[in-house]
C-alpha positions as CSV (number, residue, x, y, z in Angstrom):
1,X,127.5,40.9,-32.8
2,X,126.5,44.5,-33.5
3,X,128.6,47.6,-32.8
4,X,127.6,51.2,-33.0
5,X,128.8,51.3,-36.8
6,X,126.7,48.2,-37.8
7,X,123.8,50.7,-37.3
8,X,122.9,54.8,-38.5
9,X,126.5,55.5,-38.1
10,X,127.9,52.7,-40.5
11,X,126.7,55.4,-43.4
12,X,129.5,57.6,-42.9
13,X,131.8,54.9,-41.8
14,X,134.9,53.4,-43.8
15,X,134.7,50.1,-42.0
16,X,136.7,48.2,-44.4
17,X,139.9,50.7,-44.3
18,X,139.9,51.0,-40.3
19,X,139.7,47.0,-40.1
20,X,142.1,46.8,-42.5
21,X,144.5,49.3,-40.7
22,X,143.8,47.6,-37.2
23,X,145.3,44.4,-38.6
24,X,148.4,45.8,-40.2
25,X,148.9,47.4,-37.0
26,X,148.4,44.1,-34.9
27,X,150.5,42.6,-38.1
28,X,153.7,44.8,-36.6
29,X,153.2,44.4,-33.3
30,X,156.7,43.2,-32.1
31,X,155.5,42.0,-28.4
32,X,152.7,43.3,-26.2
33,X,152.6,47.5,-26.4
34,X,150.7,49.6,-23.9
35,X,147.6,49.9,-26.4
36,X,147.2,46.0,-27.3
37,X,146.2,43.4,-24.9
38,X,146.0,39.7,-26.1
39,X,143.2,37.7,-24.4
40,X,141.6,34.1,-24.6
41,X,138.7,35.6,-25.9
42,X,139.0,38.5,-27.7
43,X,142.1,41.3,-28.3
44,X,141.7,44.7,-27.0
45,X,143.1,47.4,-29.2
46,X,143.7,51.2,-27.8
47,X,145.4,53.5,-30.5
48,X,147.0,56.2,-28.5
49,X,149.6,57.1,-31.3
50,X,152.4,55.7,-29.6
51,X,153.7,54.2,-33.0
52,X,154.0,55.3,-35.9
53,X,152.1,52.4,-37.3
54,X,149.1,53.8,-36.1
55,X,148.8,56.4,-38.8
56,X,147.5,53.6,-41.1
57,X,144.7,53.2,-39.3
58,X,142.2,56.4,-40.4
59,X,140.7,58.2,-37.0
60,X,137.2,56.5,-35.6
61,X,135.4,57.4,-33.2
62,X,133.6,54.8,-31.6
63,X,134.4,51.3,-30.5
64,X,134.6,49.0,-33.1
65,X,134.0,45.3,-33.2
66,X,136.1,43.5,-35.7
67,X,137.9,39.8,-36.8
68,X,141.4,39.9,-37.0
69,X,143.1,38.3,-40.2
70,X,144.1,34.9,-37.8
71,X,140.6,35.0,-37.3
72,X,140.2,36.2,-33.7
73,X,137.7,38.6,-32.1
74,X,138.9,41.3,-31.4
75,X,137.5,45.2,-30.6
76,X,139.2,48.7,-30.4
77,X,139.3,52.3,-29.5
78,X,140.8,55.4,-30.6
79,X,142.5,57.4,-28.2
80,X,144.3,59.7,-30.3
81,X,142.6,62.8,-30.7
82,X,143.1,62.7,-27.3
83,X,146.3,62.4,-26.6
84,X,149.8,64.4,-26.8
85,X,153.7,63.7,-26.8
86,X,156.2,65.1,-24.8
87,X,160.3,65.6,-26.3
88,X,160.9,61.9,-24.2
89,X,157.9,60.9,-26.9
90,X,155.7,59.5,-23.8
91,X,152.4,59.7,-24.4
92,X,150.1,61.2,-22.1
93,X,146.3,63.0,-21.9
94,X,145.6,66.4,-23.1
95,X,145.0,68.4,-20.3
96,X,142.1,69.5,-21.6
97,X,139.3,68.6,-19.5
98,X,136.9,67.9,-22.3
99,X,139.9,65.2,-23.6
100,X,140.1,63.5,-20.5
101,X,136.3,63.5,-20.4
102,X,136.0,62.3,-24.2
103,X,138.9,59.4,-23.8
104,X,136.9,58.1,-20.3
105,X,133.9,57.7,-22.5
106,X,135.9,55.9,-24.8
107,X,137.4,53.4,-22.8
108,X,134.2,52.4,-20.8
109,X,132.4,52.0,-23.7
110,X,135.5,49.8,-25.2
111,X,135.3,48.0,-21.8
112,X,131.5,47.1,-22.2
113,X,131.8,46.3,-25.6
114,X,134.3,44.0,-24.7
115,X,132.3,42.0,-22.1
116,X,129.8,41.6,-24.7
117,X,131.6,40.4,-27.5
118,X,133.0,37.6,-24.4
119,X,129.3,36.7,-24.2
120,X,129.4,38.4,-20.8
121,X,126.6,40.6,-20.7
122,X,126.1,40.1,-17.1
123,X,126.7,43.8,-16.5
124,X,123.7,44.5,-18.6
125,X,121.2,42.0,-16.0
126,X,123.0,44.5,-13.4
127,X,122.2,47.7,-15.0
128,X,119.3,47.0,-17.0
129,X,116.8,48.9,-14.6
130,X,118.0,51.7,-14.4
131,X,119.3,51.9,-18.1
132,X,115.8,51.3,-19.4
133,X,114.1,53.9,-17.2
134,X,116.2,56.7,-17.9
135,X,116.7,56.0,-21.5
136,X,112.3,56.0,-21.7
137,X,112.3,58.8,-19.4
138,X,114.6,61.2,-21.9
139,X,113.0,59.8,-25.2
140,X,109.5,60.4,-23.7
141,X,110.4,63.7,-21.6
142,X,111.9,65.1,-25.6
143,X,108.9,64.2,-27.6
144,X,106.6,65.8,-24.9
145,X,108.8,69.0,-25.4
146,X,108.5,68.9,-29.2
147,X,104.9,68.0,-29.0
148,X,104.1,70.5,-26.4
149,X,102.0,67.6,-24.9
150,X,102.6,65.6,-21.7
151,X,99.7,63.2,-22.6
152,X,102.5,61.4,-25.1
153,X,104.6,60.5,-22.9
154,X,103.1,57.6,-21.6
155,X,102.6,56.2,-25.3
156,X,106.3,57.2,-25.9
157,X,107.7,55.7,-22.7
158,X,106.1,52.1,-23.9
159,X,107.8,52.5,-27.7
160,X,110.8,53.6,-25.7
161,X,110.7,50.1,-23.6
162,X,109.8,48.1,-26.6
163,X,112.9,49.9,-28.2
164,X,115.3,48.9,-25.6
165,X,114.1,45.7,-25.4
166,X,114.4,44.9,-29.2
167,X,117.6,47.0,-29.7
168,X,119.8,43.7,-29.2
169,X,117.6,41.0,-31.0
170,X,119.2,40.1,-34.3
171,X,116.3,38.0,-36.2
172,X,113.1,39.1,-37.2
173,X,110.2,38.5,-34.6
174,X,107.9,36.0,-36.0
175,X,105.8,36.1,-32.6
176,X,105.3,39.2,-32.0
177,X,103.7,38.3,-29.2
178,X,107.0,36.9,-27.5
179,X,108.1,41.0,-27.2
180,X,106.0,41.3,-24.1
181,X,108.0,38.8,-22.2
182,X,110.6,41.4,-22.4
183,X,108.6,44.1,-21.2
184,X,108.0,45.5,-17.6
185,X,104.6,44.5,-15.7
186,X,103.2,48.1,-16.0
187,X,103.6,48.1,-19.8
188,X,102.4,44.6,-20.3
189,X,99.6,45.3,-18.5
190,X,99.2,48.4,-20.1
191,X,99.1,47.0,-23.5
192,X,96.7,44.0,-22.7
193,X,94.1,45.7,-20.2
194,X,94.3,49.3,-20.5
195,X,94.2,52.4,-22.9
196,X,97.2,52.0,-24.8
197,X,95.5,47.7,-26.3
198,X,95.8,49.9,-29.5
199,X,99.7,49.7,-29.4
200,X,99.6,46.0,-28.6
201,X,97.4,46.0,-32.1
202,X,100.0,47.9,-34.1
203,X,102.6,45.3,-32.5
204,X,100.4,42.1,-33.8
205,X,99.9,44.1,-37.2
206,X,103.6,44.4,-37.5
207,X,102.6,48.3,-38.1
208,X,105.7,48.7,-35.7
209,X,109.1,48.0,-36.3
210,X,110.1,45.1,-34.1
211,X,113.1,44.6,-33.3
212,X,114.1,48.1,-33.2
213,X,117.8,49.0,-33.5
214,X,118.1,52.4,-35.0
215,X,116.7,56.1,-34.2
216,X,115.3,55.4,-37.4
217,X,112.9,52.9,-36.3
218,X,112.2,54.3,-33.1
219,X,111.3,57.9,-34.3
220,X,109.1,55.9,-37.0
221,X,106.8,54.0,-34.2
222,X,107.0,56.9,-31.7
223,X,105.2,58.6,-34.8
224,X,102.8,55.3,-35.3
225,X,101.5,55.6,-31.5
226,X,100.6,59.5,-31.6
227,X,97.8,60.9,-33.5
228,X,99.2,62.6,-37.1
229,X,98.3,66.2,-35.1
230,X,101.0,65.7,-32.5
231,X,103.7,63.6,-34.9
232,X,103.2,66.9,-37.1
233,X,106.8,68.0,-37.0
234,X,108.9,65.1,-35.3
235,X,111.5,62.9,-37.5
236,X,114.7,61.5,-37.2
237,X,117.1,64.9,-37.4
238,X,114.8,66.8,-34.8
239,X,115.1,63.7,-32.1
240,X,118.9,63.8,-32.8
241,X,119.3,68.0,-32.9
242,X,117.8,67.6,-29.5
243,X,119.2,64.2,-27.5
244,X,122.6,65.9,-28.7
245,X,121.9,69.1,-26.7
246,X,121.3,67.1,-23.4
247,X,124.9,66.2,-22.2
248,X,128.6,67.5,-23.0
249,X,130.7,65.5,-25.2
250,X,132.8,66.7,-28.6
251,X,130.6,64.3,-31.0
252,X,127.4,64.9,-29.4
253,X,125.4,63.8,-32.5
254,X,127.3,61.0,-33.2
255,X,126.7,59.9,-29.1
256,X,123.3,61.2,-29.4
257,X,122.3,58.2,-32.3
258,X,124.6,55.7,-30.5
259,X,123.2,55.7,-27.2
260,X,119.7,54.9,-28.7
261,X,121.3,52.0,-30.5
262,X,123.9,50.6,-28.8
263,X,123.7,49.6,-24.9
264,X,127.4,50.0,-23.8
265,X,127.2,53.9,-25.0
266,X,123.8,54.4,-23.4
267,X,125.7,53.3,-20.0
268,X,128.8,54.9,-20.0
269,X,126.7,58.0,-20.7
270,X,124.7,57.9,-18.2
271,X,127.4,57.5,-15.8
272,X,129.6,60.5,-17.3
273,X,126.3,62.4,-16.6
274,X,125.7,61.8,-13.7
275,X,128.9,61.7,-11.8
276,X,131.1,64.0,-14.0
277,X,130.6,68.3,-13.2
278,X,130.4,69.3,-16.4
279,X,127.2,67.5,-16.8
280,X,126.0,69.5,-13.8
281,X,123.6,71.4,-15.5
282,X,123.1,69.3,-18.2
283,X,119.1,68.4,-19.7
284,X,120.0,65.2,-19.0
285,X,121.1,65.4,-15.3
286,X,118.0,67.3,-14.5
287,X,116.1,64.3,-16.2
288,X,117.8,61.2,-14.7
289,X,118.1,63.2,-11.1
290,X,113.8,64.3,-11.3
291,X,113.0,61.2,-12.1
292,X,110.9,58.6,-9.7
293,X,112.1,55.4,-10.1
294,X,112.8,52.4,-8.3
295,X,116.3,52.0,-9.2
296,X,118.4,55.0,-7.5
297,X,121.1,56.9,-9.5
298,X,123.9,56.1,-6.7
299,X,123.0,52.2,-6.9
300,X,123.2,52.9,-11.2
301,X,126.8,54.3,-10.4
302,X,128.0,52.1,-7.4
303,X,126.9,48.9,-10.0
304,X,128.9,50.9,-13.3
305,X,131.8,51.4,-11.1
306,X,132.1,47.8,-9.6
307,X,131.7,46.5,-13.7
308,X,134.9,48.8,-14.8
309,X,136.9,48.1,-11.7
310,X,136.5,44.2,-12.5
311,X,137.8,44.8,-15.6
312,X,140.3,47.4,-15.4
313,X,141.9,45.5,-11.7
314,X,141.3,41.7,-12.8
């Protein structure tokens, strides 16, 4: 099971010392607090600093996926930079808008994350639409801006698909062939019959990387389909510089490579975008909101909302 630090992240991450903090806290929990939630399945852990056990665990800032030392599954979140104590030591949100914006993001994410480590990735099947069109239509919409070119964006919204598609496979592909069972019928049809066959080529070749999981790999093939005059000048740190300026949040680059490899943040963004205000007049907004597709924004948010409230009521 992948989380966002088994990908780009993982470089700058201290996986072994947070896991290893998570369990001493778990270690001294005397009962059931607020933050930690025992479950057939799996545990759900939410530091909000309400002990002082806490402080072993060094700050993280996306969900993390982890086995405890009784062998259980188990994944957390860290609420602390977003909360504050009062002199009765209860523990509350920052008033800050941007925390209470921040620690929402959080806690969907931990919610979807959670659903999939249960094997329940029906809310994907629910959302999967509308998560794949937007995320091609932002990764094609940004290249055609750094290429100054709209002609790319069709080559760059199948890479984008095949992306998506392959961001969850953990094997190699041996058929490569097999990836266009994941594909929509425009792209398929695309690839076999029409003027992009030289993509389905560099799929067969294995000149693209399949399965793709990290910015890495996508910026790589979005480079492979364009001719080496309109790749001049696109790689890993320009795609990230400019996803991060299309939404509000306090780690935008960090959320920026996430939401390209890891499904749960590519959700809970989208929603923050498009319901929360100070997204109003975000790139992203103005992306999502232009778009024609056949899977509406309000029917993305209605189908996000009914996921959470399953969770957060039952």
């Amino acid at each position: 099971m992948y989380d966002v630090y088994t990908g780009t992240l993982g470089a700058f991450f201290n996986r072994e010392k947070v896991e290893y903090g998570l369990n001493t806290v778990l270690a001294n929990v005397d009962g059931s607090l607020s933050y930690e939630v025992a479950e057939d399945r799996v545990r759900v852990i939410i530091l909000t600093g309400a002990n002082d056990i806490e402080k072993e665990v060094p700050t993280f800032q996306h969900p993390i996926i982890f086995e405890t030392v009784k062998g259980d599954r188990a994944v957390a979140c860290d609420l602390r930079p977003f909360m504050k104590s009062n002199l009765e030591n209860i523990i509350t949100v920052r008033d800050k808008l941007a925390d209470k914006y921040n620690g929402m993001l959080q806690l969907y994410r931990l919610i979807l994350t959670k659903l999939l480590v249960e094997d329940e990735g029906y809310w994907l099947g629910a959302l999967n639409d509308h998560l794949r069109e937007s995320f091609s239509t932002i990764i094609k919409t940004v290249i055609s801006v750094l290429t100054y070119n709209e002609s790319v964006k069709r080559p760059v919204e199948i890479v984008s698909d095949l992306h998506y598609a392959s961001v969850d496979i953990d094997k190699d592909i041996s058929d490569k062939s097999k990836i266009l069972e994941l594909l929509p019928r425009d792209d398929t049809s695309d690839l076999l019959r029409g003027d992009y066959t030289y993509i389905y080529r560099k799929i067969l070749d294995g000149d693209l990387i399949l399965p793709s999981r990290t910015i890495g790999s996508l910026t790589n093939n979005i480079i492979n389909v364009l001719d080496s005059k309109r790749a001049s000048g696109i790689n890993v740190d320009i795609l990230v510089k400019s996803l991060s300026a299309g939404f509000f949040s306090l780690d935008r680059k960090g959320i920026a490579i996430a939401m390209v490899e890891d499904k749960p943040t590519l959700a809970a963004l989208l929603y923050m975008v498009i319901t929360e205000s100070v997204n109003s007049k975000s790139t992203f907004r103005r992306i999502i909101m232009g778009a024609k597709r056949f899977t509406k924004p309000n029917d993305f948010v209605k189908g996000f909302k009914r996921v959470i409230d399953e969770q957060i009521v039952g």
